[in-house]
C-alpha positions as CSV (number, residue, x, y, z in Angstrom):
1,X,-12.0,-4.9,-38.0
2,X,-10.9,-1.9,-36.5
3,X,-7.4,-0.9,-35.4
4,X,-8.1,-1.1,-32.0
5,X,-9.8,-4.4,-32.4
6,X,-6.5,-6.0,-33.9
7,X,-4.4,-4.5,-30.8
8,X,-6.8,-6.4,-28.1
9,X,-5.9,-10.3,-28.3
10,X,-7.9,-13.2,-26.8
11,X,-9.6,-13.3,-23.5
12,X,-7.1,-16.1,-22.6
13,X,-3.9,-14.0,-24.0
14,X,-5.5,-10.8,-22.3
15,X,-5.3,-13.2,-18.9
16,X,-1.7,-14.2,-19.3
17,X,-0.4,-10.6,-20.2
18,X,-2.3,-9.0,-17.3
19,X,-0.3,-11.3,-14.9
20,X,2.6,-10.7,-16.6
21,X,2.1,-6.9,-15.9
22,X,1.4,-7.5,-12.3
23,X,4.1,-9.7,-11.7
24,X,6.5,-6.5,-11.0
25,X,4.1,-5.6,-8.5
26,X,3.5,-8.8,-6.7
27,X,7.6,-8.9,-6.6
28,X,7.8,-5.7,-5.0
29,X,4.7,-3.7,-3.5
30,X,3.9,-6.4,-1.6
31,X,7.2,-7.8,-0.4
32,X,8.3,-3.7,1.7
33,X,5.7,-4.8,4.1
34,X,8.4,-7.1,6.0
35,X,11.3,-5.9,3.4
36,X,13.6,-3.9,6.2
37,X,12.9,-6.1,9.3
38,X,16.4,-7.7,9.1
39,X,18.2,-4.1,7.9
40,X,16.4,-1.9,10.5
41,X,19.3,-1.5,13.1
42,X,21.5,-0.3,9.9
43,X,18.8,2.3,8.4
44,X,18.7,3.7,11.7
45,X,22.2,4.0,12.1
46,X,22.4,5.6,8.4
47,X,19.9,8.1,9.3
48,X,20.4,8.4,12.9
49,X,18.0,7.8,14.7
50,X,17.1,6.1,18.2
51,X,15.1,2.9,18.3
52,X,12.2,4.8,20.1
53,X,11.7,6.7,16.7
54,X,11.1,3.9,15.0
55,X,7.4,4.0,16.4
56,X,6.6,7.3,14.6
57,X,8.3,6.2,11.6
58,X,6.0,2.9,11.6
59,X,2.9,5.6,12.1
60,X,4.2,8.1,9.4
61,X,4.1,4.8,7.1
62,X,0.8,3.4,8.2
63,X,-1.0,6.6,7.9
64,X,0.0,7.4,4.5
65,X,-0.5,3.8,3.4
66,X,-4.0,3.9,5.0
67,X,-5.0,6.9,3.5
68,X,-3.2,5.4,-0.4
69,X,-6.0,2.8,0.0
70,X,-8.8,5.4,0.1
71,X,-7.5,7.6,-2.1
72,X,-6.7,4.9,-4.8
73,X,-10.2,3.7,-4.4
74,X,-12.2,7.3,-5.0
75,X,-9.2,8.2,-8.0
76,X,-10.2,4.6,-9.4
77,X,-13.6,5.9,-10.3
78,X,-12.3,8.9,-12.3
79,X,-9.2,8.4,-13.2
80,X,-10.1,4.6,-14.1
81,X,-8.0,1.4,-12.3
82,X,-5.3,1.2,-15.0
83,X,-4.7,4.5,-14.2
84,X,-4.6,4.6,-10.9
85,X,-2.5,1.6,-10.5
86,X,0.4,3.8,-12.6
87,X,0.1,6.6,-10.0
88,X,0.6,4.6,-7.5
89,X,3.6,3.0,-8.8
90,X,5.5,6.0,-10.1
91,X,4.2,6.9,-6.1
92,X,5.9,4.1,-4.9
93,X,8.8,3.9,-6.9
94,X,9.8,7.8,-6.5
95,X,9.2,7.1,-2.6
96,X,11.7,4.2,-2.8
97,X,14.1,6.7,-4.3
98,X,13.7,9.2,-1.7
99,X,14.0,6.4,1.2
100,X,17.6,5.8,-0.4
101,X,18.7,9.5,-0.5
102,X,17.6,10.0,3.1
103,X,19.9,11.4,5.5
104,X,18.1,12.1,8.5
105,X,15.0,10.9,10.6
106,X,12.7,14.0,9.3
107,X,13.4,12.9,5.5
108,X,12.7,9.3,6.4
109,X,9.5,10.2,7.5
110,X,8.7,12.1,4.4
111,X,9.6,9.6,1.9
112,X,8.1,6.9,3.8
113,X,4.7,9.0,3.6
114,X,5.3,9.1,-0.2
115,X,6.3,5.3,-0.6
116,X,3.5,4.3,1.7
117,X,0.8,6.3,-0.2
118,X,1.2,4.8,-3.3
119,X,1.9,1.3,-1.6
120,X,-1.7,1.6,-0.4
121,X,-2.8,2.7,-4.2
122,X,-1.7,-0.5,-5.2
123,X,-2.4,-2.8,-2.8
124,X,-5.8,-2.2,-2.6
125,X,-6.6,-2.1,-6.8
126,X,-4.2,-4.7,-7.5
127,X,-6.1,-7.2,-6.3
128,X,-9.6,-6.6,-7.6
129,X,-7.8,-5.9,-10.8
130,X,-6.2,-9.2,-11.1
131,X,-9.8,-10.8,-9.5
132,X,-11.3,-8.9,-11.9
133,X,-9.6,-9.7,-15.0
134,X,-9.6,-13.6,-14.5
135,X,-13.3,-13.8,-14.4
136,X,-14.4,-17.6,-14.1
137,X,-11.0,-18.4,-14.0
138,X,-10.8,-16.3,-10.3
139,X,-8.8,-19.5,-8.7
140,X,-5.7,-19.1,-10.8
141,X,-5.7,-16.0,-9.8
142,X,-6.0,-16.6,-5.8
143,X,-3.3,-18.7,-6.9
144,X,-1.1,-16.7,-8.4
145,X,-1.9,-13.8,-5.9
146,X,-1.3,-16.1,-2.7
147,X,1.9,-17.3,-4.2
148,X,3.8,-14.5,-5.0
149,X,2.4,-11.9,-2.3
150,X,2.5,-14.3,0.7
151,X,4.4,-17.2,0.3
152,X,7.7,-14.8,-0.5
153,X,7.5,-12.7,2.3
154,X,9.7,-15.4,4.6
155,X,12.6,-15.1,2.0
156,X,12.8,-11.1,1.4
157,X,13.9,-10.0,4.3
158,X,16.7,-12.4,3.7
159,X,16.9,-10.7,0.5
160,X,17.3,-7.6,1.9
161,X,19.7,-8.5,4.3
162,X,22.1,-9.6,1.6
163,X,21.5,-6.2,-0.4
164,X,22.0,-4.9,3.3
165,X,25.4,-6.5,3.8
166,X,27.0,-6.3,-0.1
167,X,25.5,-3.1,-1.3
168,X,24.8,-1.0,1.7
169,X,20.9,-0.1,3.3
170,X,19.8,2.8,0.7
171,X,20.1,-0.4,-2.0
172,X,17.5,-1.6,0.0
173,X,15.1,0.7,-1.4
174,X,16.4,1.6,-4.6
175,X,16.8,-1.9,-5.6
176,X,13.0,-1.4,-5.7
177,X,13.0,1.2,-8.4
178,X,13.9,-0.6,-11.7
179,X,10.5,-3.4,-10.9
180,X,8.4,0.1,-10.1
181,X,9.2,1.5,-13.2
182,X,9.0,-2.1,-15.0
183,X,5.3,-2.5,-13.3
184,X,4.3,1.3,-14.8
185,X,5.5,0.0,-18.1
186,X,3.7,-3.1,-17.8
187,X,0.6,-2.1,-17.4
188,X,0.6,0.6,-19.7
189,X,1.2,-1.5,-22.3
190,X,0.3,-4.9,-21.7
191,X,-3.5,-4.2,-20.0
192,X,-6.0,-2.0,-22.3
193,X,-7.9,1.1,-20.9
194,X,-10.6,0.4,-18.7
195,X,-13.8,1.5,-20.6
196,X,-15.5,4.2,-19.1
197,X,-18.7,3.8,-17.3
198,X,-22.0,4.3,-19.4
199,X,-23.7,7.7,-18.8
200,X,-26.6,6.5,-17.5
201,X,-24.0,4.9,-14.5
202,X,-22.5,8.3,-14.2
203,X,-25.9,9.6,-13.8
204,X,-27.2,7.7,-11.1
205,X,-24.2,7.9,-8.4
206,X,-23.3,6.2,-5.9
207,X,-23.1,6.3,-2.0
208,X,-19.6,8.5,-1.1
209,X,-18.2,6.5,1.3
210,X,-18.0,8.7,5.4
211,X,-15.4,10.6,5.5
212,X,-15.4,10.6,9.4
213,X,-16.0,7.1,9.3
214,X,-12.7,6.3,7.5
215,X,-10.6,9.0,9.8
216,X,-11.9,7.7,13.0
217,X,-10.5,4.7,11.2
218,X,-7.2,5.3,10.9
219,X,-7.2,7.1,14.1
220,X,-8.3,4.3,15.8
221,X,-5.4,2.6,14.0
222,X,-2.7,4.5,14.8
223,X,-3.9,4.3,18.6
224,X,-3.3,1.2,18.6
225,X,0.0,0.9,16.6
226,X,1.3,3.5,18.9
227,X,-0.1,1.6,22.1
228,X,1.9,-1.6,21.1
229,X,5.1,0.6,19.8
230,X,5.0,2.2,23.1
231,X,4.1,-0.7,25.3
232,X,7.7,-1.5,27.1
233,X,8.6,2.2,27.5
234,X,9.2,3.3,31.5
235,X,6.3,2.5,33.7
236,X,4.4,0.1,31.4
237,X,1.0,-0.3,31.7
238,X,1.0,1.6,34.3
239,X,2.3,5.1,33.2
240,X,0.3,8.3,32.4
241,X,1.3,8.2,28.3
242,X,0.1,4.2,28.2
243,X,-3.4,5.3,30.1
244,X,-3.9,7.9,28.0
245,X,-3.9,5.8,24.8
246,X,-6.0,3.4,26.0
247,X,-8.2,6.0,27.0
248,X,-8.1,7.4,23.7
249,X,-8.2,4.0,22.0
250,X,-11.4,3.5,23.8
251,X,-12.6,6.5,22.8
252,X,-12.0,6.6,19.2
253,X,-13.3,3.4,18.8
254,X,-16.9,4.2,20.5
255,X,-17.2,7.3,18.4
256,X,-16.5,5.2,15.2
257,X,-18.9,2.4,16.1
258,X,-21.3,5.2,16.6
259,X,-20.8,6.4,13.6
260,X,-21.4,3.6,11.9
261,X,-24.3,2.8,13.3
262,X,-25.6,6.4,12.6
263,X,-24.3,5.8,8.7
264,X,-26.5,2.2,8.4
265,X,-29.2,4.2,9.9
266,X,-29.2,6.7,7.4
267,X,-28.4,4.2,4.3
């Protein structure tokens, strides 16, 4: 048996030690969607900033993590998931450390970018990687997914808060760090290479996904997240910055159903 053969264990062990690696991930990637909800008056004092900013912040974060899922999806196929999924947590992980050594609203920005970017790297593979992995066993791991992804996210804010109140708000992101890290080592040494497709594979190619059809995307997006940040502002729904969103919304959103109907078209 070769040496690599004696390093891979059992399809049932391989199962149990590719959860293990994710574990750090679930535990953390997923919980900063909601982590700062019950810290955000705090972080804004710490960097000093106005409430009203906290709308471009939410649309520096959102854009970047949009953009993580995409590119984590096209470096997948080169780099491999495995990969991929390490970028995205030393991504993360470096972002959180930034977030903590922030000490104004420009830096914030910037670091959320970074964090959000590789949030989105591993959102989007860590799931059809733990799918994946499970094969006929895919419930355990809707299970396991559903459990520590969504049924936490009451309880970290909470978390948070207490890091908040003891520790001060830049623990809130750097108390992320040390399971970032953990996750990177994880997987690098729990979960084997991905194999590398066969030539033939390479060969043939695939459909590129539409790169206009994924900006008008995210533009359509942020449209949106800006007309519901923006909502109670002066005016309402009646002033000239709320009618030009919708306007805009309108418009981005017919241009991307167009598209797509000109991308079906054309197979």
């Amino acid at each position: 048996m070769s040496a690599q053969g004696d390093r891979v264990p059992g399809a049932k062990a391989q199962r149990v030690l590719t959860l293990v690696a994710l574990l750090p991930i679930l535990a953390t990637v997923y919980q900063t969607l909601v982590l700062t909800d019950l810290a955000d008056a705090d972080i804004r004092r710490g960097i000093e900033s106005d409430p009203g900013d906290s709308t471009w912040l939410s649309a520096a974060w959102g854009l970047s993590t949009l953009y993580g899922v995409f590119i984590g999806l096209g470096l997948s196929k080169k780099l491999r998931p495995r990969n991929t999924l390490i970028i995205g947590l030393f991504l993360f992980s470096v972002g959180n450390l930034l977030c903590g050594l922030a000490n104004g609203f420009i830096a914030m920005i910037a670091a959320r970018m970074v964090e959000g970017l590789g949030k989105g790297m591993c959102i989007i593979l860590l799931r059809s990687y733990l799918y994946a992995r499970f094969d006929r066993m895919l419930f355990a791991a809707v299970l396991c997914y559903g459990l520590f992804a969504y049924s936490t996210r009451g309880t970290s804010p909470l978390v948070a808060a207490c890091v908040n109140e003891i520790m001060g708000w830049r623990w809130v992101y750097w108390a992320n760090m040390p399971l970032g890290v953990l996750g990177m080592v994880l997987v690098a040494w729990l979960i084997p290479p991905d194999p590398r497709p066969a030539p033939v594979q390479q060969a043939s190619g695939e459909s590129k996904p539409d790169a206009l059809v994924i900006h008008l995307l995210i533009t359509w997006l942020m449209s949106l997240l800006f007309l519901l940040g923006w909502r109670g502002r002066e005016g309402g729904g009646t002033s000239n910055l709320i009618l030009a969103l919708v306007v805009g919304s309108v418009a981005v959103f017919v241009a991307l159903v167009a598209r797509l109907a000109v991308s079906l078209k054309t197979g």
